[in-house]
C-alpha positions in Angstrom: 12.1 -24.2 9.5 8.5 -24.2 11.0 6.8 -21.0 12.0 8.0 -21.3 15.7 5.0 -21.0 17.5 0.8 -21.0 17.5 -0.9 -18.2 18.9 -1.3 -19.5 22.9 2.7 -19.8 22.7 4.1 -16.6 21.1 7.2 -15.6 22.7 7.0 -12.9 24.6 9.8 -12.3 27.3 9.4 -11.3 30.3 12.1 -9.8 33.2 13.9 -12.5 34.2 13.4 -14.6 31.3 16.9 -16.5 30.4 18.2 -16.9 27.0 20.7 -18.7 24.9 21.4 -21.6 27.7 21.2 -18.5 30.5 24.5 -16.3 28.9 21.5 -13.3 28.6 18.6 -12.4 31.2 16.0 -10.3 29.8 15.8 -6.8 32.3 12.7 -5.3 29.8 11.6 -4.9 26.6 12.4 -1.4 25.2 10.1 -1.1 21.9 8.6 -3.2 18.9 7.8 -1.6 15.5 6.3 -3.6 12.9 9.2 -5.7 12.0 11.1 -6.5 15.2 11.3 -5.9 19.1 13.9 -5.0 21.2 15.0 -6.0 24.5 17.3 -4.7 27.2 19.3 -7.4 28.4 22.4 -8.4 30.5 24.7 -10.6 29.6 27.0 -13.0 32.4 29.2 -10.3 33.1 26.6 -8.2 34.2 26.9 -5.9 31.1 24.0 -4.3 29.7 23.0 -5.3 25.9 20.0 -5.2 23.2 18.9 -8.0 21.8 16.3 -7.5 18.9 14.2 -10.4 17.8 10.9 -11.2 15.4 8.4 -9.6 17.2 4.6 -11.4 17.7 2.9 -10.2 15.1 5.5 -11.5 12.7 5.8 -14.8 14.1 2.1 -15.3 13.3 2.9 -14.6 9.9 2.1 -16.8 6.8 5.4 -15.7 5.2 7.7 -16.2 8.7 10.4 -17.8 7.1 11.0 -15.3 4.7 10.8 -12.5 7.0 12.7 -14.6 9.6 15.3 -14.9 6.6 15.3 -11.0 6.0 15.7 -10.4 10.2 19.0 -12.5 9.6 20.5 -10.2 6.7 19.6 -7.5 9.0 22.3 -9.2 11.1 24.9 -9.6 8.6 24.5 -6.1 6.7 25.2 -4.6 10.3 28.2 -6.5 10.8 29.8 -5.4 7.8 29.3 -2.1 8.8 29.5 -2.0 12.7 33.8 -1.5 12.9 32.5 2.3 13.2 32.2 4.4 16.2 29.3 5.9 15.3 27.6 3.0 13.8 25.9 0.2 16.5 28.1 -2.5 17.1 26.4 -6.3 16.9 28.0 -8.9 19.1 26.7 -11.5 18.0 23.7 -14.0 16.5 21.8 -17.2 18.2 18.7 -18.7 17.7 15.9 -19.1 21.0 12.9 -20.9 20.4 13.3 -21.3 16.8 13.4 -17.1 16.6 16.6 -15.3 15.1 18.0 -12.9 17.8 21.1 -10.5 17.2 23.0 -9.1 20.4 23.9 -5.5 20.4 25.9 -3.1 22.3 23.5 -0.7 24.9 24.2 2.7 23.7 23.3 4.2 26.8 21.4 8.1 26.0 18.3 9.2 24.3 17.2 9.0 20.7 17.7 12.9 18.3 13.8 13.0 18.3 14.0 13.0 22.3 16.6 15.5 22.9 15.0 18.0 20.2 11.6 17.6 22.0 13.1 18.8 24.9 15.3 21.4 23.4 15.9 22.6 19.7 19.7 21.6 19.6 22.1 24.5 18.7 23.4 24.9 15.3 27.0 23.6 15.9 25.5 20.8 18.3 23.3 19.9 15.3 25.9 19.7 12.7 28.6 18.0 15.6 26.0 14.5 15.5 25.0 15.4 12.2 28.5 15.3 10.9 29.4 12.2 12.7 26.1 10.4 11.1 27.0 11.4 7.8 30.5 9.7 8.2 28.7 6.8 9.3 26.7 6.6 6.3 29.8 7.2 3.9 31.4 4.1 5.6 28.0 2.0 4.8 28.1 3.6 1.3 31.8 2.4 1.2 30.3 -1.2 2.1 27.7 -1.0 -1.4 24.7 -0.3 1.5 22.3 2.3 1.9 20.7 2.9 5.1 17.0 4.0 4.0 15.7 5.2 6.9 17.9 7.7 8.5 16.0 9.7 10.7 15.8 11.3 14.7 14.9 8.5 15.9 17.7 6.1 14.5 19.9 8.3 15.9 20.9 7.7 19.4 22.7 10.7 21.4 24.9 9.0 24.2 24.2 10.3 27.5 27.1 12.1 27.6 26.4 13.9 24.8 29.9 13.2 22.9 28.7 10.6 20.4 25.8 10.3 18.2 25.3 6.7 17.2 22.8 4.9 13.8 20.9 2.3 14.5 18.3 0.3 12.8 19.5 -1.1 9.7 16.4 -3.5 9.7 15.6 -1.9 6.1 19.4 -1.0 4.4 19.7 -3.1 1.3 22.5 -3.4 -1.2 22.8 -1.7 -4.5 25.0 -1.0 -7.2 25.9 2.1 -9.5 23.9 1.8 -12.7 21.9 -1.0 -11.4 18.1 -0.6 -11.0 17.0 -2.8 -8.2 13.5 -3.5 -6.9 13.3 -2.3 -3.1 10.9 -2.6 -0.8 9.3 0.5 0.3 9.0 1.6 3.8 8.4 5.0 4.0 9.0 7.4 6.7 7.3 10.2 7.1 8.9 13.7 6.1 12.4 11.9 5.8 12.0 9.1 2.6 13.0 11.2 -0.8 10.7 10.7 -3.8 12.7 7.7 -5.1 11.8 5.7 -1.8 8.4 5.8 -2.9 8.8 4.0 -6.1 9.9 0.3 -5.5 11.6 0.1 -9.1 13.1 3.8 -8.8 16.7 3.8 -8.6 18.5 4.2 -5.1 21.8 5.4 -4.2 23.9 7.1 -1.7 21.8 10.5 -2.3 19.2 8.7 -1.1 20.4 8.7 2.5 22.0 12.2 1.7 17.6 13.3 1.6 17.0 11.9 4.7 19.7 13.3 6.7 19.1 16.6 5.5 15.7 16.4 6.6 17.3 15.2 10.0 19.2 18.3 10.2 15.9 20.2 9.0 14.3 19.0 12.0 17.1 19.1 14.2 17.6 22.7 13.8 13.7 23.7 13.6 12.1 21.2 15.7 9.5 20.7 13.2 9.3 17.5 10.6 9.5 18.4 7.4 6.5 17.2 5.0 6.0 14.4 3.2 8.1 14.3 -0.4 5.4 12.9 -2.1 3.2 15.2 -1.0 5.7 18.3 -2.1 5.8 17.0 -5.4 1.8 16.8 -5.5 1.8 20.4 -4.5 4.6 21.4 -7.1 2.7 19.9 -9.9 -0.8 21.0 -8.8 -0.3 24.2 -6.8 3.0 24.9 -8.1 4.5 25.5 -4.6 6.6 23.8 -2.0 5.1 23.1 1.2 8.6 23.0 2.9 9.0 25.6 4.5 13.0 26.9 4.6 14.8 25.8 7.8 16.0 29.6 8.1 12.3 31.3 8.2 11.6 28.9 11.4 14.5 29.5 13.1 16.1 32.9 11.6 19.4 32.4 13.4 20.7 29.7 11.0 23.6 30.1 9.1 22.7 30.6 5.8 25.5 28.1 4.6 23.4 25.8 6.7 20.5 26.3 5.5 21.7 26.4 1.9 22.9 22.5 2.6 19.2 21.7 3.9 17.7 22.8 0.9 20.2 20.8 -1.2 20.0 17.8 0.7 16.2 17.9 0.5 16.0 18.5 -3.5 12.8 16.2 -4.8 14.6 15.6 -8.0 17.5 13.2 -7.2 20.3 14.5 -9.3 20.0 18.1 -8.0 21.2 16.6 -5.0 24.7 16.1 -3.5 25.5 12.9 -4.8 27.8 11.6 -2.1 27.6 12.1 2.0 31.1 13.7 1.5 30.1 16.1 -1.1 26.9 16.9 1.1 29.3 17.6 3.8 31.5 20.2 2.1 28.4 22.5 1.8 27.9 22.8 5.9 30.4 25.1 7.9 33.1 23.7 10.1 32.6 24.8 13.3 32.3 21.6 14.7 35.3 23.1 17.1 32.8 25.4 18.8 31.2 22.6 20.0 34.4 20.6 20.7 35.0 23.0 23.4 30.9 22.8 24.4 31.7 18.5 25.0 35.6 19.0 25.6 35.3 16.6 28.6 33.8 14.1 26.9 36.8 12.2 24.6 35.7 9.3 22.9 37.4 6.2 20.4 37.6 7.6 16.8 38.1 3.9 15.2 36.9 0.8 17.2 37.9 -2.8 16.6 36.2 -4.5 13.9 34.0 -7.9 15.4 33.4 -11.0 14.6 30.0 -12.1 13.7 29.4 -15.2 15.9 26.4 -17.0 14.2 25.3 -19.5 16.6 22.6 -21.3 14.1 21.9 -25.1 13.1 19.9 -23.6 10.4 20.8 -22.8 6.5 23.3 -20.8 5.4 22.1 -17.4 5.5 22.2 -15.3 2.0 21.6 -12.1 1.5 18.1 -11.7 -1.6 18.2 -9.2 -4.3 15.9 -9.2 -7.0 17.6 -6.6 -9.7 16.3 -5.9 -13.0 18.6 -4.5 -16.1 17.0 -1.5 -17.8 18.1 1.5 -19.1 19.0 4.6 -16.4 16.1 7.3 -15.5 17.3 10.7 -17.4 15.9 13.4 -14.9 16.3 17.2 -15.8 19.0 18.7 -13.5 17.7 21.4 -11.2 20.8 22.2 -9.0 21.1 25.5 -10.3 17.6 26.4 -9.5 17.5 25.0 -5.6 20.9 26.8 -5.1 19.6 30.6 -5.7 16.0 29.8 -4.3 16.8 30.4 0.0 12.6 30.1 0.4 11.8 27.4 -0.8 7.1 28.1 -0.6 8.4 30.2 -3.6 6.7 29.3 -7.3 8.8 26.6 -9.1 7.9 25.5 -12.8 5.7 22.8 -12.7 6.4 21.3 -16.3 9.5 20.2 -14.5 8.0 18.0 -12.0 5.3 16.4 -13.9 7.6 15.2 -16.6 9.5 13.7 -13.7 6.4 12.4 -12.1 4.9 10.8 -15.3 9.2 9.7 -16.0 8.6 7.9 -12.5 4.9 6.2 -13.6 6.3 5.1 -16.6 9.4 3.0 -15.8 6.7 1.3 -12.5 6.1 -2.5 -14.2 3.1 -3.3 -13.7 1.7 -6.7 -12.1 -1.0 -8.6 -12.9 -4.0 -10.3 -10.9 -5.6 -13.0 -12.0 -8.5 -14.3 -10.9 -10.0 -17.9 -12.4 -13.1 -17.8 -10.6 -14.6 -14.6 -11.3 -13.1 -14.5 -14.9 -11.0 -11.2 -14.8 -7.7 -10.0 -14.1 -6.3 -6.1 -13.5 -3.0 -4.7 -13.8 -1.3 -2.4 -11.1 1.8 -0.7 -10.7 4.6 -2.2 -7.7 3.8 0.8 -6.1 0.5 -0.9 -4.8 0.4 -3.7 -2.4 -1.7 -7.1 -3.8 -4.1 -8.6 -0.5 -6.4 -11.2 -1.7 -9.6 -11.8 0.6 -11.2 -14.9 1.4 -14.5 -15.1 -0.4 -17.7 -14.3 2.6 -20.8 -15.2 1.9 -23.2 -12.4 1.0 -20.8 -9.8 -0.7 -17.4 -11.4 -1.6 -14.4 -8.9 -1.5 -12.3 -10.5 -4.2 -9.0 -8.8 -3.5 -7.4 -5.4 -2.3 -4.6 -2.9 -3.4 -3.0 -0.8 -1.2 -0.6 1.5 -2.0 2.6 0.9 -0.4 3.8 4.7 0.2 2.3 6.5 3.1 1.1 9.6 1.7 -1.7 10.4 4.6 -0.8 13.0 7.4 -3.1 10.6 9.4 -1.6 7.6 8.7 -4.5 6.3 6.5 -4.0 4.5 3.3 -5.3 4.5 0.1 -6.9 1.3 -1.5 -8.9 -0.2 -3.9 -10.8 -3.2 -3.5 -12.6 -5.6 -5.6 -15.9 -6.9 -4.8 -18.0 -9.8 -6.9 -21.9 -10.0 -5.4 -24.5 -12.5 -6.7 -27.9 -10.7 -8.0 -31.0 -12.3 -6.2 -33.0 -10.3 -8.8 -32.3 -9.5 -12.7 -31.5 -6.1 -11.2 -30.2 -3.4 -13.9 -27.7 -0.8 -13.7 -29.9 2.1 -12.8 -31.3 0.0 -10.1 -28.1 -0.8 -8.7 -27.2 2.5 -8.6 -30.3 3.9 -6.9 -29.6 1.0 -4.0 -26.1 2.1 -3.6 -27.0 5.8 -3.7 -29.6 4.8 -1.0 -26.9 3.1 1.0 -24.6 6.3 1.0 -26.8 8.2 2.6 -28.0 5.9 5.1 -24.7 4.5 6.8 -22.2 7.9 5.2 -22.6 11.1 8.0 -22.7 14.3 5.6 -23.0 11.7 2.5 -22.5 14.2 -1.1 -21.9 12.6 -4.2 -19.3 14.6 -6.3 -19.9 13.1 -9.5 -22.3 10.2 -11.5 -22.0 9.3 -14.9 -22.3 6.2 -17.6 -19.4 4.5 -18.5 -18.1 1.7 -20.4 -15.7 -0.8 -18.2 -14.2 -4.1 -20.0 -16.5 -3.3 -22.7 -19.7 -3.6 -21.0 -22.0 -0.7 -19.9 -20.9 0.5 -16.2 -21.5 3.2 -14.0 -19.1 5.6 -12.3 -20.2 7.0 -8.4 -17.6 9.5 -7.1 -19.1 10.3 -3.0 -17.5 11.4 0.1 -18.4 11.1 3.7 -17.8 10.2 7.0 -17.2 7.1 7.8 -16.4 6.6 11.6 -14.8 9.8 12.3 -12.6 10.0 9.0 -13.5 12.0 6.1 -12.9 9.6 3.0 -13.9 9.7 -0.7 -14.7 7.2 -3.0 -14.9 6.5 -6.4 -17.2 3.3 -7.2 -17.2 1.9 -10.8 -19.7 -0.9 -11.2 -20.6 -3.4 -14.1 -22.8 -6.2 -14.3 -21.9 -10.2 -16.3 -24.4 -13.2 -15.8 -26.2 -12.3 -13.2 -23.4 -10.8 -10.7 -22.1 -6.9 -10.3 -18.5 -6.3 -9.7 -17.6 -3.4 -8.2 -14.4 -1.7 -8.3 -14.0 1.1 -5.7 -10.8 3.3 -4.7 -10.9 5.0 -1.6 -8.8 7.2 0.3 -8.8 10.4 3.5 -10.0 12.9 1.1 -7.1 14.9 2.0 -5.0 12.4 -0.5 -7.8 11.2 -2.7 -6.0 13.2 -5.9 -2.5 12.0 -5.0 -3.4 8.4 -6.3 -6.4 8.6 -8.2 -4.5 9.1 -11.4 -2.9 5.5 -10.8 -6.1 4.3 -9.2 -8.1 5.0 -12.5 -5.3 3.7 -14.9 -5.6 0.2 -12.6 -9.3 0.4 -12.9 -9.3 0.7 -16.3 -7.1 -2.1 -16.8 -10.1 -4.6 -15.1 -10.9 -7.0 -17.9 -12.2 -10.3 -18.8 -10.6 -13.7 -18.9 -13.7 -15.0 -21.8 
């Protein structure tokens, strides 16, 4: 199939617009994230639905069909698992305009993230949704899914408060126990465990048992908690958590409850829970206390299971998994330590996590980029993102690596980029480096160079320039190694917020060091 559009004729839908020979009129469009967007519709009978489609951004892309192919397995993964009354149900799946569109039921109400803005939610209102979530998630675990990316704001409250509904399965995948698969990683914020970060790190229903413990975390403090990457950073550098324990935000909490939080939330994957049910038996039941808060609100407990109705002249759709054989990940067992540790800012031995860390770094296969016309290639990690650049005409930026995980508080990324410029001049090293040196302080704000030394990259003499600065409104560092062969300088430089410059630089100098020749 043809990407479906050029850029003058993106779809775009407007109130009003009709689709799927008129059966569903657009009323507005409710959000678009990176992947898809969503629209309120209503369908012939005047009933209100969502339909989700590619959103513009994606249809521009080079790789459309296979994301358009991925927006289709969304479809079918949620209709295995939508027979559930607290999981959305899809009604069914057409093509409009050459675009993939799957029909949903409106869940009329507001998203957790909402309703905790407003008002930090009780402790038996909190476990109530968060108890009817987790048995959502067993019934996708039942299925051989995980959800990866359980969160507030996949969580949808009804409006009359008795239901709490999941949503979003745009990134659930398959998996299998034993199996090592290689995921994609999207990473949210505060919710994603450590294994989320690692595309070939092993995934499994305690995967989703992390992120909706740190749903209750925040449903009960009103606060996110931080970023697991970043709490293992801190263990191994600082030896200290930065999660704060739900019960020293909000001192009321049951201590059973906040037991389960800390539990849930364990960075090392086997201290966890295993299972949603056994994650469950650690929270109280007094689930009645809120019964008789909503007792006027009865709802279903079992729905009907639906019919997919695919409505497609296209291929067969199949569900893609690329899964690779290798031997289990053996992680030290710390579920005796997170049970007796109720603070959890408290010093924890560090050994620990850096052997699980540099467990993690070693099983990461790396890549390799090639490139024929400058004569080198690198190696990097999957954890790093390959973006090759177009060649311009004065200073040609080869190729970039991004890494994949989030880790900023920002939002920023960390990168390296490779750059290849032509020498007008038989310049030397120490040349070079005084004109770059020059250049830092003339375009950096607060320009300071933390470290300069003489190196030896692919053999040849090279020089290494760590500098920090700001560089329109952010303050970044940099480390810039650069090496000179016939008559051009290639510069490899990894940057990052200087907040996160350590989190990656390990990696970022192992990839570095990797750069070699072809000849």
């Amino acid at each position: 199939m043809n990407m479906p559009k050029q850029s003058g004729m993106i779809s775009h839908w407007q109130a009003g617009h009709q689709l799927y020979k008129g059966k569903y009129t657009i009323e507005q469009e409710l959000g678009s994230g990176g992947f898809g967007v969503t629209y309120l519709a209503r369908n012939i009978k005047s009933q209100q639905v969502v339909i989700k489609t590619l959103n513009r951004y994606v249809q521009l892309h080079h790789q459309f069909e296979k994301l358009r192919q991925d927006f289709l397995n969304e479809a079918i993964r949620l209709a295995k698992c939508s027979h559930h009354p607290h999981i959305v149900d899809i009604i069914e799946l057409f093509e409009e305009e050459a675009l993939p569109c799957i029909v949903m039921e409106y869940v009329s109400g507001q998203d957790l993230a909402a309703w905790v803005e407003q008002k930090t939610l009780s402790e038996a209102e909190a476990i109530y949704y968060i108890r009817q979530i987790a048995q959502a998630l067993d019934a996708v675990h039942s299925q051989g899914f995980l959800h990866r990316d359980v969160k507030p704001q996949n969580i949808i409250i009804t409006t009359d408060r008795s239901r709490a509904v999941l949503i979003d399965f745009g990134i659930a995948r398959e998996y299998k126990q034993g199996d090592l698969t290689t995921h994609t990683n999207f990473i949210s914020e505060g919710y994603s465990p450590i294994e989320q970060h690692y595309p070939t790190e092993q995934q499994a229903p305690y995967t989703d048992v992390y992120s909706l413990a740190a749903t209750l975390y925040f449903a009960v403090t009103g606060e996110s908690p931080p970023n697991a990457h970043r709490r293992h950073y801190n263990l191994i550098q600082y030896e200290t958590d930065p999660l704060i324990a739900a019960n020293r935000i909000n001192p009321q909490l049951n201590e059973q409850v906040n037991t389960a939080v800390i539990q849930g939330m364990a960075l090392n994957p086997e201290a966890r829970p295993q299972n949603m049910k056994a994650w469950l038996d650690l929270l109280p039941n007094n689930e009645m206390s809120h019964q008789n808060h909503v007792k006027n609100h009865v709802y279903a407990n079992t729905k009907p299971g639906n019919t997919l109705l695919i409505n497609s002249a296209s291929e067969k759709v199949k569900i893609l998994i690329k899964r690779q054989s290798y031997k289990s990940l053996r992680i030290l067992c710390l579920a005796g330590l997170l049970m007796t540790v109720p603070v959890l800012n408290s010093v924890i031995n560090s050994n620990i996590y850096k052997k699980y860390i540099s467990t993690l770094l070693v099983n990461e296969k790396n890549l390799v980029y090639q490139n024929l016309q400058y004569g080198f290639h690198i190696q990097y990690p999957q954890s790093w993102r390959l973006s090759p650049h177009q060649s311009q005409l004065f200073t040609r930026k080869v190729t970039e690596l991004v890494f994949s995980a989030s880790d900023s508080s920002n939002g920023s990324v960390s990168k390296i980029t490779v750059e290849v410029s032509d020498l007008k001049d038989a310049d030397t090293l120490p040349a070079i480096k005084q004109k770059t040196v020059k250049d830092i302080q003339q375009w950096f704000t607060d320009a300071k160079i933390i470290d300069d030394r003489e190196i030896l990259l692919a053999g040849r003499e090279a020089y290494s320039l760590v500098y920090q600065g700001n560089d329109s409104g952010r303050l970044i560092r940099r480390m810039r190694v650069i090496t000179i062969k016939n008559n051009r300088e290639y510069a490899l430089i990894y940057e990052a917020d200087i907040r996160d410059y350590d989190l990656q630089k390990e990696s970022a100098q192992k990839i570095i060091n990797s750069f070699a020749w072809l000849n």
